[in-house]
NUNU-935170 format. One line per field, with one value per residue (C-alpha): residue number from 0; residue in one letter; x, y, z. Coordinates in steps of 0.25 Angstrom, whole numbers, padded with zeros to 4 digits. Layout:
% NUNU-935170
i c(NUM, ...) .
aa c(a, ...) .
xx c(X, ...) .
yy c(Y, ...) .
zz c(Z, ...) .
***
This chain:
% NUNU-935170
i c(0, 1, 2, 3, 4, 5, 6, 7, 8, 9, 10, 11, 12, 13, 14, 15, 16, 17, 18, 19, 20, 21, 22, 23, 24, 25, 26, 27, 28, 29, 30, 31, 32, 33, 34, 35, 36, 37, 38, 39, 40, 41, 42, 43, 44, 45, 46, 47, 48, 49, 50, 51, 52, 53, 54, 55, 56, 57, 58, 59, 60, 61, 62, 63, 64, 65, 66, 67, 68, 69, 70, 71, 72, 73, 74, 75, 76, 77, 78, 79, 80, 81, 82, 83, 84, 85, 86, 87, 88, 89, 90, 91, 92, 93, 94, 95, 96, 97, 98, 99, 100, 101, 102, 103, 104, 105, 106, 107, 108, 109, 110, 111, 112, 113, 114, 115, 116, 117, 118, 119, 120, 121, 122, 123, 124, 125, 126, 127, 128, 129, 130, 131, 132, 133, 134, 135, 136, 137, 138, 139, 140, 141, 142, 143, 144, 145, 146, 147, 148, 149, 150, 151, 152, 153, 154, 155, 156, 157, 158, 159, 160, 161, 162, 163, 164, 165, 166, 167, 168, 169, 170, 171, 172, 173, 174, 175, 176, 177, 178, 179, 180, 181, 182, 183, 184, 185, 186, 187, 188, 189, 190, 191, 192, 193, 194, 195, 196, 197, 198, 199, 200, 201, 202, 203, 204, 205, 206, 207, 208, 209, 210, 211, 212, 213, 214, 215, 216, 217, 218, 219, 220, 221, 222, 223, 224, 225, 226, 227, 228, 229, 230, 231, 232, 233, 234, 235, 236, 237, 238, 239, 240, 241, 242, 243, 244, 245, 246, 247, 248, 249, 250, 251, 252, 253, 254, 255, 256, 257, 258, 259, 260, 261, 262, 263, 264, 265, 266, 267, 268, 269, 270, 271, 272, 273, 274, 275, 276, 277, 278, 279, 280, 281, 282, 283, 284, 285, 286, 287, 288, 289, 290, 291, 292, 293, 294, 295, 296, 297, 298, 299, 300, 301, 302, 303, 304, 305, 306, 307, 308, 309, 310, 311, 312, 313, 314, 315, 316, 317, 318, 319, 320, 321, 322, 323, 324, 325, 326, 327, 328, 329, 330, 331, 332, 333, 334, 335, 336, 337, 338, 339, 340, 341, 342, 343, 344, 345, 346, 347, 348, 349, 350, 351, 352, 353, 354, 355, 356, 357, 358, 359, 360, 361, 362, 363, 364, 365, 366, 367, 368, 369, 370, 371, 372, 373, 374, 375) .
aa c(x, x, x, x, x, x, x, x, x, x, x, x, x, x, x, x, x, x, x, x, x, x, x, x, x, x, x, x, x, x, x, x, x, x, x, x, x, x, x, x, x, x, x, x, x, x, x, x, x, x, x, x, x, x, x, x, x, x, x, x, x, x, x, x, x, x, x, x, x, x, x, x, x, x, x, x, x, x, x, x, x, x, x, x, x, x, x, x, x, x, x, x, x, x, x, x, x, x, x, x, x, x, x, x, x, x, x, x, x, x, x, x, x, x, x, x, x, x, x, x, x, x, x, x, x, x, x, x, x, x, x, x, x, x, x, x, x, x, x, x, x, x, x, x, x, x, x, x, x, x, x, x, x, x, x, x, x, x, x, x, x, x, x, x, x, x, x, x, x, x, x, x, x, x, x, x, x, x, x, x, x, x, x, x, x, x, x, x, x, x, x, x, x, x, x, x, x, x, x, x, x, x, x, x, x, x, x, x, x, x, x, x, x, x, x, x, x, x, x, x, x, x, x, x, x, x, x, x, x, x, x, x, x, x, x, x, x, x, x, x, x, x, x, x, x, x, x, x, x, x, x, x, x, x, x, x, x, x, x, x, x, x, x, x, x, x, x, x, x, x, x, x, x, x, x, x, x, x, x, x, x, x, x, x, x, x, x, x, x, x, x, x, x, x, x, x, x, x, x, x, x, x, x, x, x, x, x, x, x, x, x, x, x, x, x, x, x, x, x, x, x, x, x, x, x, x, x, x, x, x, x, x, x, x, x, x, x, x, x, x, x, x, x, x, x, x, x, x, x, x, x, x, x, x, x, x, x, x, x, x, x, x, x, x, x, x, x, x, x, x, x, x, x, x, x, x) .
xx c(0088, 0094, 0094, 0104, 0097, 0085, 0090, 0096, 0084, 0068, 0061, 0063, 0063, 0075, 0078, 0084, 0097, 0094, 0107, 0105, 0103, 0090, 0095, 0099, 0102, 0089, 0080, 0091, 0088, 0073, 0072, 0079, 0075, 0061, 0068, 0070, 0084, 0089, 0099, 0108, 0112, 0128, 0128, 0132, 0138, 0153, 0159, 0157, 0144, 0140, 0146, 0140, 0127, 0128, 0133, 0120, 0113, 0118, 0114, 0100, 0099, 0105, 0099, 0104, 0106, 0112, 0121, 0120, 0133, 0134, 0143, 0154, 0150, 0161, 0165, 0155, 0165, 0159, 0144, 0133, 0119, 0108, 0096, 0088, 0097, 0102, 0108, 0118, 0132, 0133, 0145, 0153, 0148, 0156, 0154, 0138, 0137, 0143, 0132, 0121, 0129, 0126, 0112, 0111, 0115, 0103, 0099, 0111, 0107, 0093, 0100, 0110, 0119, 0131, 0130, 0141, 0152, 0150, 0163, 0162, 0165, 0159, 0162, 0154, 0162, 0159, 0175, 0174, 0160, 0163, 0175, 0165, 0154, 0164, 0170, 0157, 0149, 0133, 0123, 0118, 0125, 0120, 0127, 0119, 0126, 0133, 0138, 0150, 0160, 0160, 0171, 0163, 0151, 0160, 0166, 0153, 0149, 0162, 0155, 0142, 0136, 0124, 0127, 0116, 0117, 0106, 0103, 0094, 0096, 0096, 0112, 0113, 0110, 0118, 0130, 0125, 0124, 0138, 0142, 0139, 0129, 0118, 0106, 0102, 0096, 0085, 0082, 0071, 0068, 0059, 0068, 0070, 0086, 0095, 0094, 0107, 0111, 0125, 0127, 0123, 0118, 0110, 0103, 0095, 0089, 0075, 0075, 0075, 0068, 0057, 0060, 0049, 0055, 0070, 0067, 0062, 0075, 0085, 0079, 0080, 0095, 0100, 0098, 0102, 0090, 0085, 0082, 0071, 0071, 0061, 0050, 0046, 0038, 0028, 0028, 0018, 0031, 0041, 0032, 0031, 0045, 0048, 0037, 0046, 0059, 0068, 0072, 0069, 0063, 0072, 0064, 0072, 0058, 0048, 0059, 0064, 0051, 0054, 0055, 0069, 0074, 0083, 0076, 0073, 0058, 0055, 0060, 0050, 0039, 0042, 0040, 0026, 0023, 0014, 0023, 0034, 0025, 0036, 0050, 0061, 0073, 0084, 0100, 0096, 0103, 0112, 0116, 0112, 0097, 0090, 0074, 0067, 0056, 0054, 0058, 0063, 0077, 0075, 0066, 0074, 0087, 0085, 0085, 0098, 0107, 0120, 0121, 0134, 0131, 0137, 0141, 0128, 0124, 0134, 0133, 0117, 0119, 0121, 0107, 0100, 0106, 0100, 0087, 0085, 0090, 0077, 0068, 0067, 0063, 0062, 0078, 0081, 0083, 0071, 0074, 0062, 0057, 0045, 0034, 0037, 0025, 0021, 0032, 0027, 0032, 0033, 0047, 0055, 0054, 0038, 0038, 0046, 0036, 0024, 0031, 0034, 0019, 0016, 0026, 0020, 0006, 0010, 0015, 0003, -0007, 0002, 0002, -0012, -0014, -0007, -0014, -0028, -0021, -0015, -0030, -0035) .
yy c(0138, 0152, 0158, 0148, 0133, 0139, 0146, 0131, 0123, 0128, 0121, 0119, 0105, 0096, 0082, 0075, 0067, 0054, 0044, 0029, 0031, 0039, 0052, 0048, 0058, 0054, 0059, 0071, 0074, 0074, 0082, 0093, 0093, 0096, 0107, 0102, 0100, 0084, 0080, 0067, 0060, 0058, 0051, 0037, 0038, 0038, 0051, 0047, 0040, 0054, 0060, 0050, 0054, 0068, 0066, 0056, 0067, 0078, 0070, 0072, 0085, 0100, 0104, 0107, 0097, 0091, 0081, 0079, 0074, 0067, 0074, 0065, 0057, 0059, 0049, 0044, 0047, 0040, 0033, 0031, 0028, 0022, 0030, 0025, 0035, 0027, 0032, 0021, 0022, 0016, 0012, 0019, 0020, 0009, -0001, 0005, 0000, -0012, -0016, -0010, -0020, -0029, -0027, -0027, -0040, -0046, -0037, -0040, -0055, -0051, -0043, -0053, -0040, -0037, -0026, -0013, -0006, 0003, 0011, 0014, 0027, 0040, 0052, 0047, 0052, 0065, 0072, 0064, 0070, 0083, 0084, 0077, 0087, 0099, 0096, 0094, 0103, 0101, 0112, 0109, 0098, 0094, 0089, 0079, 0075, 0089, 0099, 0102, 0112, 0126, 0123, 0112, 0123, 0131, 0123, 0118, 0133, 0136, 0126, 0135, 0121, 0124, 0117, 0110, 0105, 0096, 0101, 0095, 0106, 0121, 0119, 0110, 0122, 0131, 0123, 0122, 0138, 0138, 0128, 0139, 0129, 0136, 0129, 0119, 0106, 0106, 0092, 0089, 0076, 0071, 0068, 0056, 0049, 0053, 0067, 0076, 0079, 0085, 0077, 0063, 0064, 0053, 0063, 0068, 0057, 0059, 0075, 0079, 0091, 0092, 0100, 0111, 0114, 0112, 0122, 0132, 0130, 0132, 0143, 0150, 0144, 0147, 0157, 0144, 0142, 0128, 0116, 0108, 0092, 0082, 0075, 0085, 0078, 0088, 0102, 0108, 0106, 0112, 0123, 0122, 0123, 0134, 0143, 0138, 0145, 0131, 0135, 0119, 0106, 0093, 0081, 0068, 0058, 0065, 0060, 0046, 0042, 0046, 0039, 0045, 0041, 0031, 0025, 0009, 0007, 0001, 0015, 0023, 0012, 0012, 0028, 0027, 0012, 0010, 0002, 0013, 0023, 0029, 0034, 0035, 0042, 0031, 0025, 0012, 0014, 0024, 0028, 0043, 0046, 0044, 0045, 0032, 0022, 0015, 0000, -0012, -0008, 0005, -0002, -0012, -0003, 0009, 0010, 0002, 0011, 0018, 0033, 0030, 0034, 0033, 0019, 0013, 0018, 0010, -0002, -0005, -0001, -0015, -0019, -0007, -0012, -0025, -0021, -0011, -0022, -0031, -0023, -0022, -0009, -0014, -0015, -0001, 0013, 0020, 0034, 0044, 0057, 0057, 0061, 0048, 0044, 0056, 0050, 0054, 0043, 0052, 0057, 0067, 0077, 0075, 0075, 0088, 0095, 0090, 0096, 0110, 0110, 0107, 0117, 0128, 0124, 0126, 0138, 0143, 0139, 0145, 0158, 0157, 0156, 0169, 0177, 0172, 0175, 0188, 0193, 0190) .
zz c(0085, 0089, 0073, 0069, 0071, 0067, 0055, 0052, 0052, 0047, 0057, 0073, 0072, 0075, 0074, 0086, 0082, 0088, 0090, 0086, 0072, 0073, 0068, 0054, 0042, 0035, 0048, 0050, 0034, 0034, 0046, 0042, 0028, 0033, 0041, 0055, 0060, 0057, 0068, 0066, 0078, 0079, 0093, 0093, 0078, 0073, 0068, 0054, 0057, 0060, 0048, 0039, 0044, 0041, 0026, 0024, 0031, 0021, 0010, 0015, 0017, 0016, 0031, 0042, 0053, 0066, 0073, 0085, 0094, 0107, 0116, 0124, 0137, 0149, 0157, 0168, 0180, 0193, 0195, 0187, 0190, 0182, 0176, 0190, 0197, 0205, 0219, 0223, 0219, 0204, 0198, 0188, 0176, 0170, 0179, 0177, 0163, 0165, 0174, 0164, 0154, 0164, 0163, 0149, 0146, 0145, 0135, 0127, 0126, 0123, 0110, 0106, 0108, 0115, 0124, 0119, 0123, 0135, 0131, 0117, 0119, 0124, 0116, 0103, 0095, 0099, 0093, 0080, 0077, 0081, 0071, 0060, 0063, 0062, 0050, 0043, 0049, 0052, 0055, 0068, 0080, 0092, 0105, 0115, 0129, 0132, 0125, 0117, 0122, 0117, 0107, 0100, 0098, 0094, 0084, 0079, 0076, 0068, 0057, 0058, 0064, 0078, 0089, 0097, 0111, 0120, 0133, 0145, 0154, 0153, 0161, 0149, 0140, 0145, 0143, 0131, 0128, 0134, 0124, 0111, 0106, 0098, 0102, 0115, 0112, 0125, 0127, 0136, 0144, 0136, 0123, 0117, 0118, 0126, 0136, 0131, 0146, 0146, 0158, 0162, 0174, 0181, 0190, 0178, 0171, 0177, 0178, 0165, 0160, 0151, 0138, 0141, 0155, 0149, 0136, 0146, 0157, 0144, 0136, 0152, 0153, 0139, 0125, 0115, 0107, 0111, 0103, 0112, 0113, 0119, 0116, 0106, 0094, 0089, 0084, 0094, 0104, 0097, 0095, 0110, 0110, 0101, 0109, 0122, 0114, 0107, 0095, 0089, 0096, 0092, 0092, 0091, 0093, 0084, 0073, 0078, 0071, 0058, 0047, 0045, 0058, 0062, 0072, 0073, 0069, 0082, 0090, 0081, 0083, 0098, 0098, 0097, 0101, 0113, 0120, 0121, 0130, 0136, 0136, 0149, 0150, 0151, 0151, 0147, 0132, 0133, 0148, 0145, 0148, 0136, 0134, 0127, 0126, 0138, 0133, 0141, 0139, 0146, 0156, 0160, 0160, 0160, 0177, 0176, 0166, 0167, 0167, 0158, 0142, 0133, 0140, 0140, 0128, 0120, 0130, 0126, 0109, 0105, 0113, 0108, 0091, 0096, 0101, 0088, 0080, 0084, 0086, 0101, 0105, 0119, 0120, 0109, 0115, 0110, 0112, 0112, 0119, 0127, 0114, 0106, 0105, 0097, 0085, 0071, 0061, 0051, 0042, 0047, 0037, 0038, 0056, 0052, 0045, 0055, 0066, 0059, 0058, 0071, 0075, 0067, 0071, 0085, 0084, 0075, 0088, 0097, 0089, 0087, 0103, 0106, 0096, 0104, 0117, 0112, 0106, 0120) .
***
């Protein structure tokens, strides 16, 4: 991805790191043995959660590889509106999501589950996994929710390990650049999970940027060799993409269907199940913008949800464990980009090779169109 990521890794493929238990070493490990970039997903995990991961992923393969990190979440100092975008004056955040508790109470007897702790904490372990990471260093670690100070960056490059970090904006990316990070994750609108905004700002959940327009605003805003996310499922776009100057296209949905993956069979079902035909950017689960299948849950809550994350997202766990639990997909947080219905159910290793044929296909077409345009 500059010299460096790309010398790392054959292919210009990388694995998203999905949270929740999607990214596990097994899909990490067959992706980059078929020469792609596997990622596993450290958000939502203890430090040694994280570290026993990477151990059971070593044991699969000699790679290279990533771990992706949440950054911290501040305080939410003053008023909070819901995802509707409300005007009026809204309460502080905490007295936000005890009304949303409110509202889910019925939802908690539906499940037989109590509702969680909104203050279980806010940083996710963000130091611990830092001091794990450096003292067993990985090739490649990605940051989603800000970026990490200079310092940090730096630190990581002392340990010869490339530091990755999302952005949603081209002023995004530049505080990336000035971060010293080698590459930018451009995450587009129409990714699956949750957008990597910096910043929680209400304001935007319904002017996000396509990632065609946002590759084009970055690659004019900084030199970082890019990594493109969002909705990407086949190779024809990452060719696309390579033509349009990224480096790598990560693709977390194309891979959520995997055999290797994670996922509960009823999220990959509802990837290409007619009754799923669209997804909605929403703070039903989490109190972050977040793109998903559009399900009762998100219908029925989404409107009335907090901005307050990581709060919400701790508060709704238990009924999402429930809803997964039987069965529900009405009631789960099926995370998925815009292309879902294109999913391949094939393994990863194999849905890694199809798409470096696609990709070379693409670019054999497009060589061959400028030869018949040049001998015009």
């Amino acid at each position: 991805m500059s010299s460096a990521l790309t010398d790392l890794v054959p292919l210009p493929i990388v694995q998203a790191p999905m949270a929740g238990g999607v990214s596990v070493p097994r899909l990490a490990a067959a992706v980059s043995e078929a020469g792609g970039l596997g990622f596993l997903a450290a958000g939502y995990k203890t430090a040694d959660g994280m570290y026993q991961e990477i151990k059971a992923l070593r044991a699969l393969t000699s790679r290279p590889f990533g771990v992706n990190l949440f950054m911290p979440q501040p305080e939410y100092p003053g008023a909070s509106t819901g995802s509707t975008g409300a005007a009026d004056a809204a309460p502080p955040a905490a007295a936000a999501v005890e009304v949303y508790a409110e509202q889910l109470a019925g939802e908690a007897t539906w499940y037989d589950a109590e509702l969680g702790d909104p203050d279980s904490g806010r940083d996710d372990g963000y130091e611990a996994k830092l001091a794990v990471l450096l003292d067993n260093p990985v090739p490649v670690v990605s940051f989603h929710f800000g970026c990490p100070t200079p310092e940090v960056i730096e630190s990581f490059a002392r340990k010869g390990t490339l530091a990755l970090v999302t952005a949603t904006s081209a002023e995004e990316a530049q505080a990336v650049e000035r971060s010293g990070a080698h590459a930018v994750i451009v995450q587009g609108v129409e990714a699956g999970g949750h957008q990597g905004t910096h910043r929680d700002d209400p304001e935007r959940d319904r002017a996000g940027i396509g990632l065609l327009s946002l590759v084009a605003q970055v690659r004019e805003a900084v030199a970082l060799p890019m990594v493109a996310a969002g909705g990407i499922m086949r190779g024809s776009q990452i060719a696309a993409l390579l033509t349009a100057g990224v480096s790598a296209a990560q693709l977390g949905t194309a891979f959520l269907a995997t055999a290797e993956s994670g996922a509960h069979a009823v999220h990959k079902q509802a990837l290409t199940d007619p009754l799923f035909v669209r997804t909605e950017l929403t703070r039903a689960f989490s109190g972050r913008p977040a793109r998903g299948l559009v399900n009762r849950f998100l219908r029925e809550h989404g409107p009335y949800a907090p901005a307050a994350y990581p709060e919400v997202h701790h508060l709704t766990s238990p009924l999402r464990k429930a809803a997964a639990k039987a069965g529900d997909a009405q009631g789960m947080a099926l995370w998925a980009g815009q292309g879902h219905r294109m999913a391949r159910e094939l393994p990863a290793g194999e849905l890694v090779q199809v798409l470096a044929a696609e990709i070379a296909a693409a670019q054999a077409a497009q060589a061959s169109a400028q030869v018949g345009n040049e001998g015009r």
